[in-house]
C-alpha positions as CSV (number, residue, x, y, z in Angstrom):
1,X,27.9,-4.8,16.4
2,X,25.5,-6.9,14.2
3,X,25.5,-6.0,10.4
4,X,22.0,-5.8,10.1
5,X,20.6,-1.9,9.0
6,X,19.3,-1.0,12.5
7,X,15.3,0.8,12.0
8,X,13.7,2.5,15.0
9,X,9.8,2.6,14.8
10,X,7.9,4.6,17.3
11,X,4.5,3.9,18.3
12,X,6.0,0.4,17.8
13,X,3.4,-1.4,19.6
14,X,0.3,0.3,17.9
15,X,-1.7,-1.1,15.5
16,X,0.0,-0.2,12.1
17,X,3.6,0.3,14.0
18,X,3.6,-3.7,15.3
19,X,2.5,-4.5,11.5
20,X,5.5,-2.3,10.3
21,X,7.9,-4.6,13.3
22,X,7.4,-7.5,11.6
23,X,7.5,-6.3,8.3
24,X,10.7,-5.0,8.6
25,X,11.9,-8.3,10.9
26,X,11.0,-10.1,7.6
27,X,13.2,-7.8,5.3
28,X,16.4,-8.9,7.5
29,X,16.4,-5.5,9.9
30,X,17.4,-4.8,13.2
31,X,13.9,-3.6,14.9
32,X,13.5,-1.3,17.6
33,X,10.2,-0.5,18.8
34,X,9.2,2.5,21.1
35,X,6.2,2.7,22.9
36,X,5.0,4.9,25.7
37,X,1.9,2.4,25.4
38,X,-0.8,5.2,26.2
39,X,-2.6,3.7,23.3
40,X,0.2,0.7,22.3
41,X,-0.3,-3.0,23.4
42,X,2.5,-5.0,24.7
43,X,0.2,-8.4,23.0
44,X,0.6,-6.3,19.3
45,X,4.2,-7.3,19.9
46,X,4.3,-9.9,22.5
47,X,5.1,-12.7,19.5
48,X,8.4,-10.9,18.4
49,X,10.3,-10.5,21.5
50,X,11.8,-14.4,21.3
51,X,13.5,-12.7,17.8
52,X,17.0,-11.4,18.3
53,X,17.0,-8.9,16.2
54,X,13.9,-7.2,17.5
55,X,14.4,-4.8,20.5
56,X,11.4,-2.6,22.8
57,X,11.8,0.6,24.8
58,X,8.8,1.8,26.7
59,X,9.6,5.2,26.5
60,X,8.0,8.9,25.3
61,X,9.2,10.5,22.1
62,X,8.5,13.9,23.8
63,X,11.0,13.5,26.4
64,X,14.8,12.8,25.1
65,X,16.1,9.9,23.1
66,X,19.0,8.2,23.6
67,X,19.7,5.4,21.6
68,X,23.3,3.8,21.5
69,X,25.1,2.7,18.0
70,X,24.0,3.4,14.3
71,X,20.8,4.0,13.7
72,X,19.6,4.1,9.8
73,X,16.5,4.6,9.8
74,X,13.4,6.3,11.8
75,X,9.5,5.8,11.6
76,X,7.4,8.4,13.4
77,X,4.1,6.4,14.1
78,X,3.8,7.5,17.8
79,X,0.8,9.1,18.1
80,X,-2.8,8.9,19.2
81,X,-5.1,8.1,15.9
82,X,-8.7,8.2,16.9
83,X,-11.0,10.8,17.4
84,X,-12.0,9.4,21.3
85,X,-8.2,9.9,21.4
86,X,-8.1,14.1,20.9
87,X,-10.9,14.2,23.4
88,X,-9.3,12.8,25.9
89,X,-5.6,13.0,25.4
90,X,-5.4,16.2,23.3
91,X,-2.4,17.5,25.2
92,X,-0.5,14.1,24.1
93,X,-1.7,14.5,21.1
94,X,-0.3,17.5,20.2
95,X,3.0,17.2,22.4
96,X,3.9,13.9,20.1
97,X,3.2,15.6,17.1
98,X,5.5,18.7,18.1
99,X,7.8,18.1,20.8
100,X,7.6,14.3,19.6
101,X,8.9,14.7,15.9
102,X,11.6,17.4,17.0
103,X,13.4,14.8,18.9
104,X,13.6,12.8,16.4
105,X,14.5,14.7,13.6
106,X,17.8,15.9,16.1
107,X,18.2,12.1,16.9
108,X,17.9,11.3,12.7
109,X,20.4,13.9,12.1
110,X,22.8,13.2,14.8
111,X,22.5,9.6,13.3
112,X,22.8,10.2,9.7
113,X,19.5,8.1,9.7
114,X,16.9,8.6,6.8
115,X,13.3,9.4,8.7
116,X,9.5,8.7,7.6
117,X,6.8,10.4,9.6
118,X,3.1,9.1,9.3
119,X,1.3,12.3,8.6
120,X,-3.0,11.4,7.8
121,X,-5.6,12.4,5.5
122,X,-6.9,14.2,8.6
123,X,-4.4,17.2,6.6
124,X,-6.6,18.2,4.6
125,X,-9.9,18.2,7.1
126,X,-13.4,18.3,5.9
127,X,-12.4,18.4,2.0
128,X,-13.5,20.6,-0.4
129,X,-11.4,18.4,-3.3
130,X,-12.7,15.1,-4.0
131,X,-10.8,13.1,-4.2
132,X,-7.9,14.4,-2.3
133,X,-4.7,15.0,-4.2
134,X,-1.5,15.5,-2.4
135,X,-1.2,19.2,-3.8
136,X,-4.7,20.0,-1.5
137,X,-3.5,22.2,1.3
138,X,-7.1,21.3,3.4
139,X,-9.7,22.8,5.3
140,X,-8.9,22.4,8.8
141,X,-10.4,24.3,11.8
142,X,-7.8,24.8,14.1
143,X,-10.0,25.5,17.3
144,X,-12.1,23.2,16.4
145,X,-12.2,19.6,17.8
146,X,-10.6,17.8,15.6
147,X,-7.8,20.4,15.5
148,X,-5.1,19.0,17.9
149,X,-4.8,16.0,15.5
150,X,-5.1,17.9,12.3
151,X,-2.9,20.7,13.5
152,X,-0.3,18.4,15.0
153,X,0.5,16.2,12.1
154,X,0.4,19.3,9.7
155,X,3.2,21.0,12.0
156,X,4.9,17.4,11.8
157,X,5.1,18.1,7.7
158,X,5.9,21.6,7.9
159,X,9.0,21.0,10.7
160,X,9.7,17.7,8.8
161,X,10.0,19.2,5.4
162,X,12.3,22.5,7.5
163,X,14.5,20.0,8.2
164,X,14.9,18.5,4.7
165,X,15.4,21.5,3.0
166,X,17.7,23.8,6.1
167,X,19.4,20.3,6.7
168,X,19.9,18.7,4.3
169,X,18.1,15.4,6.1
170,X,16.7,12.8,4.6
171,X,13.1,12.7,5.1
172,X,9.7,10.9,3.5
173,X,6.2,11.8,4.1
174,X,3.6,9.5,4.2
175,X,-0.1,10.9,4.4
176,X,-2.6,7.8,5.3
177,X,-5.8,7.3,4.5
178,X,-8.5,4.9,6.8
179,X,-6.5,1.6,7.9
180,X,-7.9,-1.3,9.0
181,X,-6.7,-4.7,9.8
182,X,-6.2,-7.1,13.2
183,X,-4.3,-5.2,16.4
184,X,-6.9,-2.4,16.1
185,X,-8.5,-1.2,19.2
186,X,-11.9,-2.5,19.4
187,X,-12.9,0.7,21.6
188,X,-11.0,3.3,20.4
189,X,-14.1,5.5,18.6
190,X,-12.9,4.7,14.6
191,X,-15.8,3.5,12.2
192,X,-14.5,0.0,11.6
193,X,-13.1,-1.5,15.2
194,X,-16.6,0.6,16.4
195,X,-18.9,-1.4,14.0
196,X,-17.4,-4.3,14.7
197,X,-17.6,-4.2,18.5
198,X,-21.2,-3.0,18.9
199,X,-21.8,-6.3,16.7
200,X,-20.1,-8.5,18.7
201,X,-21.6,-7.2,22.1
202,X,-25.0,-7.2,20.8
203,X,-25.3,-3.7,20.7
204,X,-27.1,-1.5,18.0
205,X,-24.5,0.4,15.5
206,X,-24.7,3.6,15.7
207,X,-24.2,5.9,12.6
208,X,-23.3,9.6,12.8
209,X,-25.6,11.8,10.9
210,X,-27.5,10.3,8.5
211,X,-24.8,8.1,7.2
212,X,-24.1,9.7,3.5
213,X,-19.9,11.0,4.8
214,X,-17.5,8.5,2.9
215,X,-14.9,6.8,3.7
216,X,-12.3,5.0,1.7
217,X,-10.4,1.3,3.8
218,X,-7.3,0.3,3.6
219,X,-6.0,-3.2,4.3
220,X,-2.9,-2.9,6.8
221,X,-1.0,-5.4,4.3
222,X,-1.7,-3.0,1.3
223,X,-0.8,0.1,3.6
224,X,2.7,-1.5,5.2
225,X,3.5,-1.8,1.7
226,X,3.2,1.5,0.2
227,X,5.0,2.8,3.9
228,X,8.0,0.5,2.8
229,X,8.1,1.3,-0.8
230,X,8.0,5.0,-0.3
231,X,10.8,4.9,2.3
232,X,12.6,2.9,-0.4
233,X,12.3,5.5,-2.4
234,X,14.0,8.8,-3.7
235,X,10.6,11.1,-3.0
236,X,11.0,13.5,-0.7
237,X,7.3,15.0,-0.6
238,X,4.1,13.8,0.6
239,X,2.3,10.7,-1.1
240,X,-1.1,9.5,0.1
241,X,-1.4,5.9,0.8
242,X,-4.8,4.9,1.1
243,X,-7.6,2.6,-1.0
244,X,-9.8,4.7,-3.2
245,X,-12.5,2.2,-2.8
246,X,-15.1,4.9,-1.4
247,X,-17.8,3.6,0.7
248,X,-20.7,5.5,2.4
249,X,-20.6,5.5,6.4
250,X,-24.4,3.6,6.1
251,X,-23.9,1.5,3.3
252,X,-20.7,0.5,5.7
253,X,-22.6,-0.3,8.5
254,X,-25.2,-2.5,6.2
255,X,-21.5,-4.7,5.1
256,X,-21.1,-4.7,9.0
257,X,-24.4,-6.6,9.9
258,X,-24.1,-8.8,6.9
259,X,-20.6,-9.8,7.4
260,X,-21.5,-10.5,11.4
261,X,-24.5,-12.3,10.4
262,X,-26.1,-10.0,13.2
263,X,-29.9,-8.6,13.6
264,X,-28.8,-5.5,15.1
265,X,-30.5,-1.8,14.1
266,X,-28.7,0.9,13.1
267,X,-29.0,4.2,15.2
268,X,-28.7,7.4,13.9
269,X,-26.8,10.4,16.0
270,X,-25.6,13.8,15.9
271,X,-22.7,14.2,13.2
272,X,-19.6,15.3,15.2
273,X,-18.1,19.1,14.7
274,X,-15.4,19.2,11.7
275,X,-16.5,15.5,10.3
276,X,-15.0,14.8,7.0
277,X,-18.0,14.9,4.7
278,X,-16.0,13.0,2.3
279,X,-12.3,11.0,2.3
280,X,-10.8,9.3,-0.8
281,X,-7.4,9.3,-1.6
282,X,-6.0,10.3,-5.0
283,X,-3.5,7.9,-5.4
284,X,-1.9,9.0,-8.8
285,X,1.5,9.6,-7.8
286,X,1.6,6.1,-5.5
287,X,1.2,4.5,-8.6
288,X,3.6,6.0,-10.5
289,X,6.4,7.2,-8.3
290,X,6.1,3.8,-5.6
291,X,4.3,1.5,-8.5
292,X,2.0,0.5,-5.6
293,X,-2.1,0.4,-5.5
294,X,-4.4,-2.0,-3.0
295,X,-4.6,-5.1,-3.5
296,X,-6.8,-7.1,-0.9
297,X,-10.4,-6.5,-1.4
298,X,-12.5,-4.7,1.4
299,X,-14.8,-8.1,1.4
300,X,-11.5,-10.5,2.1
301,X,-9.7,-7.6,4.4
302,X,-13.5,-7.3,6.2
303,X,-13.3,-10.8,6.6
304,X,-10.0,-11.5,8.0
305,X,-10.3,-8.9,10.4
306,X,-13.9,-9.9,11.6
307,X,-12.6,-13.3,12.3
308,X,-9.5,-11.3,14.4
309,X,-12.0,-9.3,16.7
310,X,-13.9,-12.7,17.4
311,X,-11.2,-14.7,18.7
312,X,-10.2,-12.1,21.6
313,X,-10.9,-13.2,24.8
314,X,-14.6,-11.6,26.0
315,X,-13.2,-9.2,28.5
316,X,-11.2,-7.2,25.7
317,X,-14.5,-6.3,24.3
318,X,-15.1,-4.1,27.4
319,X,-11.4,-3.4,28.4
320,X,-11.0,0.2,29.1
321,X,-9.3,1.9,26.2
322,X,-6.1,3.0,28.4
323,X,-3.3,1.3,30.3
324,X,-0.9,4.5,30.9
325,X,-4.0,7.1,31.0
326,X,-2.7,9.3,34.3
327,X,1.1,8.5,33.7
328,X,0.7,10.6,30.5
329,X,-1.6,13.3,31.2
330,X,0.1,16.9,31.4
């Protein structure tokens, strides 16, 4: 049995859960990643399977987990994260938040293994506090939409925290604000990867509303290490990760075409039901509990992840968005 603390990470071959592999890799862990790859990408990960230490099970979290030996950690990051995601995998979406995050719990508690779920911003909905402080509770339509997200990852806070307190488990909560970085989906309907790929087909970017909502963009570097710090940590309730750096949705698009060097027009559509009017994160007790703030700037983060997106192969710009779609649908 190797010596090395043993960390499982689900949603291991996602965009932030292949970052958080190789992060972890680094620190001198035993990695195993779990994917059911719906959304996940076998390439996020393809450059760590030569490693040893690193291990992959294509697998669902909503169906039982059996993993053999110790186990000391758990990160829940299997789950669909875009809004073209609850539309058309809502079931999924709601059945990894629920059925998902029970599973583990049992398994982190039959493994003595100290577990961090991703939770989102999306908790506290279309905000009615600016910016959002962890003590917010939200205002979240249920029915709504957006709700099989929002719902789902507030459930996975409420049954997370049950667990901490009736068990006794050790548990983290980490509430994310707007990532960005390489291994994103190009097509997978978030501002950024969207922007980006309209530019690089030629295509005009289109802008919901009139383009005055906020958002605030985190660099996956900045946001991997706030993940590891808190799970370092001794705090036991929620703590928003995110960069405060707000930006409007139009004056985003504008960095978009100037960055690309592009001539495209910007299109104007209907704003969504339930958009977030505003998002930036209140990062108070980050910086004092975790002694973590952002660090790369949205212009050098922009950049590196611009140059990313161009050097994929053309057809990836037009790849559909799932591999697994009718496996997974219930």
């Amino acid at each position: 049995m190797s010596l090395k603390q043993r960390i499982l990470i689900t949603g291991g071959a996602g965009f932030l859960g292949s970052h958080l592999c190789e992060r972890f890799l680094k620190e001198g862990f035993h990695v195993i990643a779990m994917d059911n790859l719906i959304t996940g990408d076998l390439r996020n990960i393809e450059q760590l399977f030569k490693n040893t230490s690193f291990e992959f099970y294509e697998h669902d979290v909503t169906k039982y987990i059996y993993l053999p030996g110790d186990l000391h950690y758990i990160l829940h990051f299997a789950s669909p994260a875009s809004p073209i995601d609850y539309l058309k995998i809502p079931i999924q979406t709601l059945k990894v938040g629920s059925l998902g995050i029970h599973n583990l719990l049992g398994l982190a508690r039959k493994k003595n293994a100290r577990v961090l779920i991703a939770s989102t911003s999306e908790v506290y909905g279309d905000p009615l506090v600016h910016p959002q402080p962890e003590e917010y509770y939200g205002n979240v339509n249920p029915v709504g939409p957006r709700g099989v997200y929002d719902e789902a990852k507030r459930f996975q806070e409420a049954i997370t925290m049950a667990y901490h307190t009736f068990h006794g488990l050790d548990t983290r909560i980490v509430r994310i604000f707007n990532t960005y970085g390489p291994r994103m989906r190009l097509n997978d309907g978030r501002v950024l990867p969207a922007f980006i790929g309209q530019a690089l087909r030629g295509e005009d970017l289109t802008v919901f509303g009139d383009g005055s909502q906020t958002r605030s963009f985190c660099y996956v570097d900045d946001q991997v290490e706030g993940i590891f710090r808190l799970l370092m940590s001794d705090y036991v309730h929620p703590v928003n990760i995110g960069n405060p750096d707000e930006i409007t949705i139009l004056q985003f698009a504008e960095e978009i075409i100037k960055l690309t060097g592009t001539e495209q027009k910007i299109v104007f559509r209907p704003l969504p039901k339930d958009d977030p009017k505003v998002r930036q994160p209140d990062i108070t007790k980050a910086k004092a509990i975790l002694g973590w703030e952002p660090k790369v700037s949205r212009s050098e983060g922009l950049r590196i992840t611009y140059d990313y997106f161009k050097s994929l192969p053309r057809e990836v710009l037009y790849e559909r968005e799932y591999k697994n779609f009718d496996k997974y649908i219930r």
